[in-house]
VEXGU-157702 format. One record per residue: x, y, z of N, C-alpha, C in turn. Coordinates in Angstrom, 1 decimal, always signed. Atoms other than C-alpha are relative to their C-alpha. Layout:
residues N
{nx: X ny: Y nz: Z cax: X cay: Y caz: Z cx: X cy: Y cz: Z} .
...
END
This chain:
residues 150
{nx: +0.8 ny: -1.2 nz: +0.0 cax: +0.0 cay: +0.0 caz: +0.0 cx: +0.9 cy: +1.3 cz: +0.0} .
{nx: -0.6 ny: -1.0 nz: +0.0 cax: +2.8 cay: +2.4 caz: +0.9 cx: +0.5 cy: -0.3 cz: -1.3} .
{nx: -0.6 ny: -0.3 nz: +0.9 cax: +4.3 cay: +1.8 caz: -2.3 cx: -0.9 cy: +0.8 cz: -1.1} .
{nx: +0.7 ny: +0.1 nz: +1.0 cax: +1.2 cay: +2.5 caz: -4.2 cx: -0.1 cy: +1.8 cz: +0.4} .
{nx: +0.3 ny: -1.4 nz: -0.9 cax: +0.9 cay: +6.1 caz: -2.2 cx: +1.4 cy: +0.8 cz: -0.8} .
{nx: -1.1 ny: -0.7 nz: +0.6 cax: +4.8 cay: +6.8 caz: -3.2 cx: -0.1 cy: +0.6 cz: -0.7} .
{nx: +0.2 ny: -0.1 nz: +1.3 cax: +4.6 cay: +6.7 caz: -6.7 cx: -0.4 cy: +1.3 cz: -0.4} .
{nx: +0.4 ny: -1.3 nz: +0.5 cax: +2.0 cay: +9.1 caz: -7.3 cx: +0.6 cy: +1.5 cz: +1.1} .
{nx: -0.5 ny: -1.0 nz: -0.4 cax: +3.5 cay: +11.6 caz: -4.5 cx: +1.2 cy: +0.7 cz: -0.1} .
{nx: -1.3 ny: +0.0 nz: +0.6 cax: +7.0 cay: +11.3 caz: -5.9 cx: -0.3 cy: +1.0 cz: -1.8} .
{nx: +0.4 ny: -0.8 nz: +0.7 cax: +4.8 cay: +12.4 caz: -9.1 cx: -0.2 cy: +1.5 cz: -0.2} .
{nx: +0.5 ny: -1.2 nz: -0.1 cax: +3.1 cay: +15.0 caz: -8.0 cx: +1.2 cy: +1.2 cz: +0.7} .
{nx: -1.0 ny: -0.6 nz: -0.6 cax: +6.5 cay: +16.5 caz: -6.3 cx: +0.6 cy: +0.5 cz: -1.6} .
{nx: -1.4 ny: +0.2 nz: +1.2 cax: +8.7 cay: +16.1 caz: -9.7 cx: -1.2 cy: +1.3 cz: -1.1} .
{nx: +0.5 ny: -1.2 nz: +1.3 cax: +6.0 cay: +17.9 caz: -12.1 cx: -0.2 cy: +1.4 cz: +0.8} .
{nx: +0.0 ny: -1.0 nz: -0.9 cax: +5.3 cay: +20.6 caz: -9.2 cx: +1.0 cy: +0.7 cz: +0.1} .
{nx: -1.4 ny: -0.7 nz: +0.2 cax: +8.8 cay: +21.5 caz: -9.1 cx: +0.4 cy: +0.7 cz: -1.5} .
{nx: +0.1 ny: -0.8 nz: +1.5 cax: +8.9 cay: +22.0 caz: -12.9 cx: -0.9 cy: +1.2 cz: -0.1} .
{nx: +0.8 ny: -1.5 nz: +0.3 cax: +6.0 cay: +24.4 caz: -13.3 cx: +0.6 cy: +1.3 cz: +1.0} .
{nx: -0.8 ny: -0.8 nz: -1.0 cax: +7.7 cay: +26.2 caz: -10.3 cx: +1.5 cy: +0.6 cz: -1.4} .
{nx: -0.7 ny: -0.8 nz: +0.6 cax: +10.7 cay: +26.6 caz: -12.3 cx: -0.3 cy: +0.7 cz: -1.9} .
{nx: +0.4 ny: -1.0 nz: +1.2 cax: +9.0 cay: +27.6 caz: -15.9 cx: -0.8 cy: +1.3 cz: +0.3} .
{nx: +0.1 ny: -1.5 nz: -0.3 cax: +7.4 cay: +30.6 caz: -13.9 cx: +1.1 cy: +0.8 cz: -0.2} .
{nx: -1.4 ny: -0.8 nz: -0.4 cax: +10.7 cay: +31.7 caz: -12.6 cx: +0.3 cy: +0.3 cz: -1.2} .
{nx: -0.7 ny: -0.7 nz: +1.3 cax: +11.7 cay: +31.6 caz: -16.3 cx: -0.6 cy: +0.8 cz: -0.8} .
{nx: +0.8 ny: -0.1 nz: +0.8 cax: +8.9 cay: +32.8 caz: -17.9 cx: -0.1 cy: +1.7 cz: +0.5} .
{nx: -0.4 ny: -1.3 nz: -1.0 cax: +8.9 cay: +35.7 caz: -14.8 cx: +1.0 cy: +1.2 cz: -0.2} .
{nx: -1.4 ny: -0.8 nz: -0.1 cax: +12.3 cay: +37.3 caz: -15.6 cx: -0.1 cy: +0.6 cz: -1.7} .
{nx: +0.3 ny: -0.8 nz: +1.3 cax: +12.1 cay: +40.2 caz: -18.1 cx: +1.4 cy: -0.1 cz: -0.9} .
{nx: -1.5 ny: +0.3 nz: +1.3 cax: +14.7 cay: +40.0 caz: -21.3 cx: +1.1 cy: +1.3 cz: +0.5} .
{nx: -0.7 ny: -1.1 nz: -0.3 cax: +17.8 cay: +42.0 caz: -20.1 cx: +1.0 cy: +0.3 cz: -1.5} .
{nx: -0.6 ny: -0.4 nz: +1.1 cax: +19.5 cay: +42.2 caz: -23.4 cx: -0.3 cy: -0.2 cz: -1.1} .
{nx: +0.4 ny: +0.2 nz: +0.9 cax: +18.8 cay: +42.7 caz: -26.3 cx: +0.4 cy: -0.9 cz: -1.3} .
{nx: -0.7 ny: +0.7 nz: +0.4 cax: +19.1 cay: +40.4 caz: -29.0 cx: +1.1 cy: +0.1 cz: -1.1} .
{nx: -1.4 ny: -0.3 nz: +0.7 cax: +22.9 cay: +39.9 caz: -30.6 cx: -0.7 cy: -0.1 cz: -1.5} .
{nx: +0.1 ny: +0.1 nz: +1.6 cax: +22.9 cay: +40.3 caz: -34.3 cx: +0.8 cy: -1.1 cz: -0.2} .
{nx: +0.0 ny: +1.4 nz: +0.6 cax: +23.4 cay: +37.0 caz: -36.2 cx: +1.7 cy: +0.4 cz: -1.0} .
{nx: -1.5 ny: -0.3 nz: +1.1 cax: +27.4 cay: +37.1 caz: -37.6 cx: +0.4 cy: -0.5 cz: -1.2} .
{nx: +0.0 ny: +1.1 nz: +1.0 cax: +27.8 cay: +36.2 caz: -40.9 cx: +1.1 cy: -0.9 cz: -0.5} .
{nx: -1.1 ny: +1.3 nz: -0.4 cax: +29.6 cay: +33.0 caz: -41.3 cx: +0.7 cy: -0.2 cz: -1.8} .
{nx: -0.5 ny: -0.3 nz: +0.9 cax: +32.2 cay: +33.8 caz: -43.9 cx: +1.3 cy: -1.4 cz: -0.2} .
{nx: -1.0 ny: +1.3 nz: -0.1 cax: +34.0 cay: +30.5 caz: -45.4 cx: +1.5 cy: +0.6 cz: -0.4} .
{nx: -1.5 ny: -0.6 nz: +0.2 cax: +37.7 cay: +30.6 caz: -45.2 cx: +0.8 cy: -1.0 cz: -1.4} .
{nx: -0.9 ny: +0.4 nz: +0.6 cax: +39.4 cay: +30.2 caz: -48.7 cx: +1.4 cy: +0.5 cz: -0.5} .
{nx: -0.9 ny: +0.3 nz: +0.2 cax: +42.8 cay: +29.3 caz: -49.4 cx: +0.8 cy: +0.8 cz: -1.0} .
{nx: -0.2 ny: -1.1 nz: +0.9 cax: +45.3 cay: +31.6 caz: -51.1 cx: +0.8 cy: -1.8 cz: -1.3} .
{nx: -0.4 ny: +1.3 nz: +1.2 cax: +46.8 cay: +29.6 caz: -54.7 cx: +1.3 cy: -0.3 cz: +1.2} .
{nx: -1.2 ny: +0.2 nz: -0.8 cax: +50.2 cay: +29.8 caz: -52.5 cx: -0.6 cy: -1.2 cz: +1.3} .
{nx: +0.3 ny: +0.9 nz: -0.9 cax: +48.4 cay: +27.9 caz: -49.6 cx: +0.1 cy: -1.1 cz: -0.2} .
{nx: +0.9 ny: +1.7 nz: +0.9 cax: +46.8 cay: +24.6 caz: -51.5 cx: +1.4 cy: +0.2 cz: +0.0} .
{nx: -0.8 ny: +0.7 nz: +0.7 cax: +49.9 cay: +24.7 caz: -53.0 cx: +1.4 cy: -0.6 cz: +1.2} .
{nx: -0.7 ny: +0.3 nz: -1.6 cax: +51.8 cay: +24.5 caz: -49.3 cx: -0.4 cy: -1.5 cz: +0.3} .
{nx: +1.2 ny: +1.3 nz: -0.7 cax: +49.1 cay: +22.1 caz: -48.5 cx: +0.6 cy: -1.1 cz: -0.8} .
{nx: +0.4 ny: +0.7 nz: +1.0 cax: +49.3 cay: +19.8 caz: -51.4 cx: +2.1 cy: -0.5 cz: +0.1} .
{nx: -1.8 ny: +0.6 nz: +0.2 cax: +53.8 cay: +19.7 caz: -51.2 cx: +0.1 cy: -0.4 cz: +1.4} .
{nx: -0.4 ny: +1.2 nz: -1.5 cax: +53.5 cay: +18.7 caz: -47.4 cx: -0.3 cy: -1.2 cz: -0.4} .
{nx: +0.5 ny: +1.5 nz: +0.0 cax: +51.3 cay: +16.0 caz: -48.3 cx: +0.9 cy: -0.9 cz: -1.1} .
{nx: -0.6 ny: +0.4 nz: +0.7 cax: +53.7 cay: +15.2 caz: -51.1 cx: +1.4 cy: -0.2 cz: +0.6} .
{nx: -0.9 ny: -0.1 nz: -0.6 cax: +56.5 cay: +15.7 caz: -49.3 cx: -0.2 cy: -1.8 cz: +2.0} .
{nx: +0.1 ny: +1.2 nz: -1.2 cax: +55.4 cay: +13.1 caz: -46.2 cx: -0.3 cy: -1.1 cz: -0.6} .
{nx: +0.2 ny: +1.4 nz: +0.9 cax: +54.6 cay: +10.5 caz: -48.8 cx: +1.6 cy: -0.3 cz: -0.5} .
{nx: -1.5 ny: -0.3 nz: +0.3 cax: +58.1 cay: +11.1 caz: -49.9 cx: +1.0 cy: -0.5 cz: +1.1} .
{nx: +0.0 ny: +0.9 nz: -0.9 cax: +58.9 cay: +10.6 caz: -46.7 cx: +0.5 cy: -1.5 cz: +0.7} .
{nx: +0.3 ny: +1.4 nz: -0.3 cax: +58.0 cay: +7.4 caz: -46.0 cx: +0.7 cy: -0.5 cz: -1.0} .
{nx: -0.8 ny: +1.2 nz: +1.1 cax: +59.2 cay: +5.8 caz: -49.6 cx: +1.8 cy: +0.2 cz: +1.0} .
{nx: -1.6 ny: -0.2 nz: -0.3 cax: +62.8 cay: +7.3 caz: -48.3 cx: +0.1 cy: -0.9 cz: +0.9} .
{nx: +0.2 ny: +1.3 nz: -1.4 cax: +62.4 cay: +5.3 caz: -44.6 cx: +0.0 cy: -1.0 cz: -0.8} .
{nx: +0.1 ny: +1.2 nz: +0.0 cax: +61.3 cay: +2.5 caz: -46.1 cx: +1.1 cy: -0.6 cz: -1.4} .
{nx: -1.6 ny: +0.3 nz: +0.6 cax: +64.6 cay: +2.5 caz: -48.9 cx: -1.6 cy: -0.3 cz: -1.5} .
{nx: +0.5 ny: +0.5 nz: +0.8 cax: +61.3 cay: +2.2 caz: -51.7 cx: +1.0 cy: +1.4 cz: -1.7} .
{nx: -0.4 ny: -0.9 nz: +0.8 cax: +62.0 cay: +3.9 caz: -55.1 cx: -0.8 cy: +1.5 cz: +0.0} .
{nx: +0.7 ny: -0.7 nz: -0.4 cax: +61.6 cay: +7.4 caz: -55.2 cx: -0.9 cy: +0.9 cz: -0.9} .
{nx: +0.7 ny: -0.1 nz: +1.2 cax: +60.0 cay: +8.2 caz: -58.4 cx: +0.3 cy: +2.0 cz: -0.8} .
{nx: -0.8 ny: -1.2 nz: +1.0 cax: +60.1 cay: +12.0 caz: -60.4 cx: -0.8 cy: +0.9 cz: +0.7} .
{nx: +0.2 ny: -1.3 nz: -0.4 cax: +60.2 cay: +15.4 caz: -59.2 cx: -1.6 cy: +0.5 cz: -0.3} .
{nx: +1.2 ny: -0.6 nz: -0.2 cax: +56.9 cay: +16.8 caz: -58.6 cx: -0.4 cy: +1.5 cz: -0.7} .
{nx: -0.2 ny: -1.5 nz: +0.2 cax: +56.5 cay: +19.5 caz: -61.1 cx: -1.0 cy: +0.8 cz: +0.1} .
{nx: +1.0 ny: -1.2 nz: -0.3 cax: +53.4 cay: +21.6 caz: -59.9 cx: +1.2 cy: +0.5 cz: +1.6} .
{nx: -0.9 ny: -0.6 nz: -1.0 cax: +56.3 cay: +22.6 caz: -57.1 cx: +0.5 cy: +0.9 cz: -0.5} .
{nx: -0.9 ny: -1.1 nz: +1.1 cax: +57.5 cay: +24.8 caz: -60.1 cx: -1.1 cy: +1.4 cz: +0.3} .
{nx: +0.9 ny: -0.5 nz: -0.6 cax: +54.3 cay: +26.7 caz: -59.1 cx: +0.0 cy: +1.1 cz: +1.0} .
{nx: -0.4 ny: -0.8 nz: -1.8 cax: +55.6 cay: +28.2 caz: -55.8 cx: +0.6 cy: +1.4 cz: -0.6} .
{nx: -0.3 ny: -1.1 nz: +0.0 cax: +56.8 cay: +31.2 caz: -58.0 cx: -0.8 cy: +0.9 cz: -0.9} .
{nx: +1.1 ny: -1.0 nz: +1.2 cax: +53.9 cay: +32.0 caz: -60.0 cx: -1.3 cy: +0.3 cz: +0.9} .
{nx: +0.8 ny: +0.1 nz: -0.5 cax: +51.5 cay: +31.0 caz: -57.3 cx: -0.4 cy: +2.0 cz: +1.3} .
{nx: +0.5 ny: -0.9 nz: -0.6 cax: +49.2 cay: +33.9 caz: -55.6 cx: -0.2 cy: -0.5 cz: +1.7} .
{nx: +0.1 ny: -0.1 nz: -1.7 cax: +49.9 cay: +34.8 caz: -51.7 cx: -1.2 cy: +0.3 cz: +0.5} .
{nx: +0.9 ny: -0.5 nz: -1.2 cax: +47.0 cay: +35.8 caz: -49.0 cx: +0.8 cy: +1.4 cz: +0.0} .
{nx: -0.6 ny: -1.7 nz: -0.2 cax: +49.8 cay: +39.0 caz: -49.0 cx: +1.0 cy: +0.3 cz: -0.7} .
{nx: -0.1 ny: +0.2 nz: +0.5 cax: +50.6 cay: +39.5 caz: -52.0 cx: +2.0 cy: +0.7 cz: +0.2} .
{nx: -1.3 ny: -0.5 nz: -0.4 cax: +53.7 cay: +42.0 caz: -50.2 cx: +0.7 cy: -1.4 cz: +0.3} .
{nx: -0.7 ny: +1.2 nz: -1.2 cax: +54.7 cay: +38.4 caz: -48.2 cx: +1.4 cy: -0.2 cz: -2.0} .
{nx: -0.7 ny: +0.2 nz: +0.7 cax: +55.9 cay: +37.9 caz: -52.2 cx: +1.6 cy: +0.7 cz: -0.9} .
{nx: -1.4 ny: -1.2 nz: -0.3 cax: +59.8 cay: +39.6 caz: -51.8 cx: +1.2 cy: -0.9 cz: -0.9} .
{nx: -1.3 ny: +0.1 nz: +0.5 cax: +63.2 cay: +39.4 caz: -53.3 cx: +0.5 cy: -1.4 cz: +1.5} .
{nx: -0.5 ny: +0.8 nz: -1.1 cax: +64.0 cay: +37.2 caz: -49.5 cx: -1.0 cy: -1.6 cz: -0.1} .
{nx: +0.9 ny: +1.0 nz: +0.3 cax: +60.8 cay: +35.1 caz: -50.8 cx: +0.8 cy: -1.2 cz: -1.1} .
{nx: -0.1 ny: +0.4 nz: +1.5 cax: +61.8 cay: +34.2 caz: -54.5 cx: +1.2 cy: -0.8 cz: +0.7} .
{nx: -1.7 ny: +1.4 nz: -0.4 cax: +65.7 cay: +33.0 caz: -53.0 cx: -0.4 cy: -1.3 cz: +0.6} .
{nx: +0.3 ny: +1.0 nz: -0.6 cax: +64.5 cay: +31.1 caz: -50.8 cx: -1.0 cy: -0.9 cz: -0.3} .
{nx: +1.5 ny: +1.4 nz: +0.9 cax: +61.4 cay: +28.9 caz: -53.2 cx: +1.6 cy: -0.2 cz: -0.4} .
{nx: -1.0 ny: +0.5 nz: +0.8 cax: +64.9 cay: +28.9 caz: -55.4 cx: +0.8 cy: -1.0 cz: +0.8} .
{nx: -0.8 ny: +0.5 nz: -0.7 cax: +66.6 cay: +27.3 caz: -52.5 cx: -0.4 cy: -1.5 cz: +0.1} .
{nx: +1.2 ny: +1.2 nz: -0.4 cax: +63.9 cay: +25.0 caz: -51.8 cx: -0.3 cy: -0.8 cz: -1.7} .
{nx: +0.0 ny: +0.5 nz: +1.2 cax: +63.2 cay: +23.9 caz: -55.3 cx: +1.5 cy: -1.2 cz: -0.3} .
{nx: -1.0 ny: +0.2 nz: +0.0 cax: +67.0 cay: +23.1 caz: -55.6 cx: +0.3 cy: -0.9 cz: +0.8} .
{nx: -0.3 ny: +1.1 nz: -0.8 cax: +67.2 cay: +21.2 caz: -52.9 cx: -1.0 cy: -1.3 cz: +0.6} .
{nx: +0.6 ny: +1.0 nz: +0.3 cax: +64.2 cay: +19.1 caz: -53.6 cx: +0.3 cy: -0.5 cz: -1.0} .
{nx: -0.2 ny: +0.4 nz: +1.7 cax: +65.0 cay: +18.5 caz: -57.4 cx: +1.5 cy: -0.8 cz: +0.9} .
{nx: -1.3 ny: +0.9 nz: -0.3 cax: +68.5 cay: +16.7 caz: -55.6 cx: -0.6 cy: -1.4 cz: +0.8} .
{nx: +0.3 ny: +1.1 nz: -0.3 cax: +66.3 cay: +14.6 caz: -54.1 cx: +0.1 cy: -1.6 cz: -0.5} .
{nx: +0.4 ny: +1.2 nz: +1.3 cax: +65.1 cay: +12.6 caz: -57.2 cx: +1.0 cy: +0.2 cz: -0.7} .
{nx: -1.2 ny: +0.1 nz: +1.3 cax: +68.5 cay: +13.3 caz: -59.3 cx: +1.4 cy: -0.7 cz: +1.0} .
{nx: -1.0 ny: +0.9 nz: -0.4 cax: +71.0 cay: +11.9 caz: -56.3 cx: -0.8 cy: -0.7 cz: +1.2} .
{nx: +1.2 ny: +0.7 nz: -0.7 cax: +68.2 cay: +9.4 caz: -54.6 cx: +1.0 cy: -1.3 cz: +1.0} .
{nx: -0.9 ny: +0.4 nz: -1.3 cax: +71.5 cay: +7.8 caz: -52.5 cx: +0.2 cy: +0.9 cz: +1.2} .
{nx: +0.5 ny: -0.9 nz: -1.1 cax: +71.4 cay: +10.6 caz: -50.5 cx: -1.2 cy: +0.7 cz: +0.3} .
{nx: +1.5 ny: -0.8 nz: -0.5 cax: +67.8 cay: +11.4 caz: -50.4 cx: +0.1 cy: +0.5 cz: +1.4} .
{nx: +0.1 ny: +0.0 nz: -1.7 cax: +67.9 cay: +11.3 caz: -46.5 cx: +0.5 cy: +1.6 cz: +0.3} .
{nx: -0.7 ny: -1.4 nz: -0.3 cax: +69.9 cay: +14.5 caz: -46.5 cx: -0.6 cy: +1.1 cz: -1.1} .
{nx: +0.8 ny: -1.0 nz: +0.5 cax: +68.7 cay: +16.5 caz: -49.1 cx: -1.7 cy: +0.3 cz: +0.0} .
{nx: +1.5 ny: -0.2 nz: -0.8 cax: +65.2 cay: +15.8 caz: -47.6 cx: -0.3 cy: +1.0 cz: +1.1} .
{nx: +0.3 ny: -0.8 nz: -1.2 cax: +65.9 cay: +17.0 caz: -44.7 cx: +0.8 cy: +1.7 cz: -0.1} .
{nx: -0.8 ny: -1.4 nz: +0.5 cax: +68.1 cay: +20.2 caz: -46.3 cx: -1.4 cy: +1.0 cz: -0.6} .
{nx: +1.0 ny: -0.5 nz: +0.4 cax: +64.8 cay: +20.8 caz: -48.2 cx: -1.1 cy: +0.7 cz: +0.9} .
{nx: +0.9 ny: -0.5 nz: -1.3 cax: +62.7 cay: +21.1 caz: -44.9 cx: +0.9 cy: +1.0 cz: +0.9} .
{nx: -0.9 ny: -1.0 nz: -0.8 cax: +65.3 cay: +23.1 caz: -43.5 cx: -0.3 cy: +1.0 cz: -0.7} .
{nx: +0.5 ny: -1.2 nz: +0.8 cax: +64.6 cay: +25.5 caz: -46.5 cx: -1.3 cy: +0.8 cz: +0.6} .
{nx: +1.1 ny: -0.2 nz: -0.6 cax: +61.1 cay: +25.9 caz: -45.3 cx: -0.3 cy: +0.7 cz: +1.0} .
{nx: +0.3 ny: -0.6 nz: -1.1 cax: +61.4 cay: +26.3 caz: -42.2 cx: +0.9 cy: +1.4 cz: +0.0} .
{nx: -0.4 ny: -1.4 nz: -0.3 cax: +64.2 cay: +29.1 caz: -42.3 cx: -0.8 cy: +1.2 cz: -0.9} .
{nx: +0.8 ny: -0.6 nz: +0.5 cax: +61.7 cay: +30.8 caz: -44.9 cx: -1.7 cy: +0.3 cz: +0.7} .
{nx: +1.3 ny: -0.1 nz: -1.0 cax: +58.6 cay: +30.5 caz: -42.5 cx: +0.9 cy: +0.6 cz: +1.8} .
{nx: -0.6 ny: -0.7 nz: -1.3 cax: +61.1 cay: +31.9 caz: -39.4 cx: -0.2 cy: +1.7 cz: -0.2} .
{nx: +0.0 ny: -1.5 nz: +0.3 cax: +60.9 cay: +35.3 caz: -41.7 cx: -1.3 cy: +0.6 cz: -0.3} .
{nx: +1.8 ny: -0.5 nz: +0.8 cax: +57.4 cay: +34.9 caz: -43.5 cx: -1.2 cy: -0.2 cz: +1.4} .
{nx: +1.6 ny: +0.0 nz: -1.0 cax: +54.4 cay: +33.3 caz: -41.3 cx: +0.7 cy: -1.3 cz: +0.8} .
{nx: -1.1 ny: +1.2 nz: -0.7 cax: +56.2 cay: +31.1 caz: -38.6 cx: -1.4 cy: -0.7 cz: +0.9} .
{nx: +0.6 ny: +0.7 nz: -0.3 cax: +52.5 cay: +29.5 caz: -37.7 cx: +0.2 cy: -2.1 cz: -0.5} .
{nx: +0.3 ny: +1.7 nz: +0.4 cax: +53.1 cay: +26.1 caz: -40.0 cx: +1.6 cy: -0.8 cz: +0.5} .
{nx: -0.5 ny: +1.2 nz: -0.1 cax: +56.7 cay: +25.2 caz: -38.4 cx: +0.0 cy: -0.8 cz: +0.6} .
{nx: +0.1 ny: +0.9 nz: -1.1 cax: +56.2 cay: +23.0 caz: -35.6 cx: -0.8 cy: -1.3 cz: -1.1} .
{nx: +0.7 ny: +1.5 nz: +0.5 cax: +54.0 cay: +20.7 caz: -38.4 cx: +1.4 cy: -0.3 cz: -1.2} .
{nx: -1.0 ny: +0.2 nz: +0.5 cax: +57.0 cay: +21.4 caz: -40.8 cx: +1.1 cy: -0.9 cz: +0.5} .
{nx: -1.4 ny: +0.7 nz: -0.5 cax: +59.6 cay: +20.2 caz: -38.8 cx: -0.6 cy: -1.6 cz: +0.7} .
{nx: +0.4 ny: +1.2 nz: -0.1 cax: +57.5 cay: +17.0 caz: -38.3 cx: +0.5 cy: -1.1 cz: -1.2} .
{nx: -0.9 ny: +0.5 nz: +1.0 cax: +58.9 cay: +16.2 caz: -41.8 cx: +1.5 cy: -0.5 cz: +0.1} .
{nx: -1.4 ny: +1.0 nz: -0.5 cax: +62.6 cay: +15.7 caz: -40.7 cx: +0.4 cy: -1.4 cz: -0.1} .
{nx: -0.3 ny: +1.8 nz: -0.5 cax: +63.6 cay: +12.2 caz: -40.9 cx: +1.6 cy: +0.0 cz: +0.6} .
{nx: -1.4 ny: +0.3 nz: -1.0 cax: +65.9 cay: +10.9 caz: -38.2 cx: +0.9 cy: -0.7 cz: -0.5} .
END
């Protein structure tokens, strides 16, 4: 019998409390007015970026064939790109810029033409990069220098 009593007073407690608190909310006048809606602007990619994007991922495939001693196949020529390609600032594009793609080019192209030392001119190539992103936008080295091989 007491259980049958519980039940509904356990009920009548639980929905009682609710209407209790949708007064309270319903009670409390609007203190601010409402924010304006921001408009949600997509973020694209300058040509120079993709083309960032697109030689890491080429570059960590690269990578790996090196570690694993596989063959390393032919220079990647949309890399030729990096001096025609459009910046985010188009100033970022300088005389300290252009040396240093020519550095970097140079010392990828030795990859695939002396592929006994790939290991080193891999890692000469990512050293290009990064001393070029120490001057330009030094957000991508820490993923840069994940390239390295030990």
């Amino acid at each position: 019998m007491k259980r049958f009593l519980l039940l509904p007073l356990c009920l009548v407690l639980t929905f009682a409390g609710c209407e209790k608190k949708a007064e309270v909310v319903k009670a409390e006048p609007a203190k601010e007015a409402p924010a304006k809606k921001k408009e949600f602007k997509m973020y694209e990619m300058s040509q120079m970026a993709a083309l960032m994007e697109q030689m890491y991922v080429d570059n960590m495939r690269l990578k790996e064939r090196i570690i694993k001693g596989d063959t390393i196949g032919n220079f990647p020529q949309h890399f030729l790109n990096i001096h025609a390609s459009a910046m985010t600032d188009e100033s970022e594009n300088d005389a300290f810029f252009k040396m240093q793609a020519g550095k970097f080019l140079k010392a990828q192209e030795l990859i695939y033409k002396d592929s006994l030392n790939a290991k080193k001119h891999f890692n000469d190539a990512v050293s290009t990069c990064v001393k070029c992103h120490e001057q330009k936008c030094e957000g991508p080295i820490p993923r840069i220098k994940k390239l390295y091989i030990k």
